[in-house]
LUMZA-161973 format. One record per residue (C-alpha): residue in three letters; x, z, y; residue number from 1. Coordinates in steps of 0.05 Angstrom, whole numbers. Each point is the difference from the previous one (the first is absolute). Last residue first. Layout:
- res	px	pz	py	n
- ALA	X	Z	Y	NUM
...
! end
This chain:
- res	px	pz	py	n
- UNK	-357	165	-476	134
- UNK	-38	-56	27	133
- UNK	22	-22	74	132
- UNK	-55	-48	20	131
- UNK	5	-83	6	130
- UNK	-57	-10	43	129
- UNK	-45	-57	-28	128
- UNK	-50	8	47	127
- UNK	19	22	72	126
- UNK	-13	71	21	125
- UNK	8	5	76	124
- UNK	-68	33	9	123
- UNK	4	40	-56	122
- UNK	66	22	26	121
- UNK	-37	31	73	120
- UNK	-46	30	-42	119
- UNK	46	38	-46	118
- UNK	37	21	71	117
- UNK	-67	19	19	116
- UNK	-13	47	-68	115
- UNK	70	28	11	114
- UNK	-10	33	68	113
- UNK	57	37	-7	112
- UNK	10	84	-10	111
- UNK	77	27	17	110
- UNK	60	-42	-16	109
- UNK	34	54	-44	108
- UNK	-9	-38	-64	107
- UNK	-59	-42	2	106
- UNK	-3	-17	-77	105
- UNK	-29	-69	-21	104
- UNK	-73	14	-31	103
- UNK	-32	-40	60	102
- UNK	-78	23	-2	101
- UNK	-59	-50	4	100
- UNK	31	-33	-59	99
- UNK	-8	-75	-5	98
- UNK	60	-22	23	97
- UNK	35	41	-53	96
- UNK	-31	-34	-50	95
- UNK	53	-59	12	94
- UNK	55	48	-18	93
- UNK	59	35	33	92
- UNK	-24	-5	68	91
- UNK	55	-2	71	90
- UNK	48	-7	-40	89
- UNK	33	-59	41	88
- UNK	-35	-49	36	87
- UNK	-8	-71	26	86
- UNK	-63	-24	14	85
- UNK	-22	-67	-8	84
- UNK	-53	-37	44	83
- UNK	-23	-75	-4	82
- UNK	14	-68	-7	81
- UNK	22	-45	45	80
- UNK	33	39	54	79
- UNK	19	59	-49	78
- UNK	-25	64	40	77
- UNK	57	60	-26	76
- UNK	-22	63	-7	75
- UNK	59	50	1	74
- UNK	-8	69	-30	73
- UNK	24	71	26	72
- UNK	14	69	-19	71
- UNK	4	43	54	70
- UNK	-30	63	-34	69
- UNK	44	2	-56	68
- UNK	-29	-16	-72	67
- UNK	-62	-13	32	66
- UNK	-7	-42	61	65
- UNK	-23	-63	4	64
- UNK	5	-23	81	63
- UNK	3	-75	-9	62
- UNK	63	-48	40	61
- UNK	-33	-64	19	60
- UNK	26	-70	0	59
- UNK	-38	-56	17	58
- UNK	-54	32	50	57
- UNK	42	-35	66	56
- UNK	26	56	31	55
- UNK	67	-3	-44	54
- UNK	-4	56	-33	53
- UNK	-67	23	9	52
- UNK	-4	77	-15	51
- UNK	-41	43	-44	50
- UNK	3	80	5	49
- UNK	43	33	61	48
- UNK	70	-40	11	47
- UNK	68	16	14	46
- UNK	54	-50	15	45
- UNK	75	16	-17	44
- UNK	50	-42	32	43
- UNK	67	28	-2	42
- UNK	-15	27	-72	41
- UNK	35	67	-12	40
- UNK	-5	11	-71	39
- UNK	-57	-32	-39	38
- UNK	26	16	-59	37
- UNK	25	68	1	36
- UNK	-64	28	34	35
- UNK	-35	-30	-65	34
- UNK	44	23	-50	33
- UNK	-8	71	40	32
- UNK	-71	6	-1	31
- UNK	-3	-24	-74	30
- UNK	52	54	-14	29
- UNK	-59	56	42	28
- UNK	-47	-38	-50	27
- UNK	33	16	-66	26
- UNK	11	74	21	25
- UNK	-63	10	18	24
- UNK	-1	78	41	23
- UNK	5	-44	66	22
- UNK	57	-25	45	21
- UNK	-17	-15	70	20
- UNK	-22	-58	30	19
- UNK	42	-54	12	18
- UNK	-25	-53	-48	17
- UNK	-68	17	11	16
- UNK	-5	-8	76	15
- UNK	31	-73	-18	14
- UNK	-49	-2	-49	13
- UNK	-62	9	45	12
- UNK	29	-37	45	11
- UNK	-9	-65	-39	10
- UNK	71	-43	-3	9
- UNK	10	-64	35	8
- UNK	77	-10	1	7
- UNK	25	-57	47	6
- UNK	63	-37	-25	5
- UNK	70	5	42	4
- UNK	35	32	-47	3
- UNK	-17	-53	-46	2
- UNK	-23	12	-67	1
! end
């Protein structure tokens, strides 16, 4: 990456990231991974929920938290086709779009509205999704 790149990371994480450490062990190494990697970006860019990359509704970066409360997707518009969204662990199988209730664990990120974020990725859901499967 170039030193020179623009970082677009949810606040929520960013808060995350350098909170204090908490009784979980595995998440206060988690914590620190993450601080690690993202270092001291020269141009970091932080952002509340979904955000237009470009302005122009082609790329957009997707609140989904879970795992960590910044956790983010990117829905790309294909010009002649449709949408595909680009995630990462964000559900573990297909049912779990159609729980009410997330069953990922919240950690230390406090209480989430985790029936609208469900919403929000029904909404996105394209056929054909290629889901993690354990």
């Amino acid at each position: 990456m170039s030193p020179d790149s623009t970082i677009l990371m949810q606040r929520a994480e960013y808060v995350w990231i350098n909170s204090c450490d908490g009784p979980n062990d595995n998440v206060n190494q988690l914590m620190a991974l993450a601080r690690k990697l993202l270092g001291t970006p020269k141009n970091l860019q932080l952002i509340d929920g979904d955000t237009d990359v470009f302005g122009d509704g082609s790329v957009t970066l997707v609140s989904t938290p879970g795992h960590n409360p910044g956790n983010q997707s990117l829905l790309v518009h294909l010009k002649n086709s449709s949408f595909i969204i680009l995630s990462g662990d964000v559900v573990h199988l297909e049912e779990n779009f159609e729980k009410t209730q997330s069953s990922v664990p919240q950690y230390r990120q406090g209480r989430i509205n985790r029936v609208d974020e469900k919403n929000q990725a029904d909404d996105r859901r394209v056929q054909g999704d290629t889901l993690h499967q354990p």
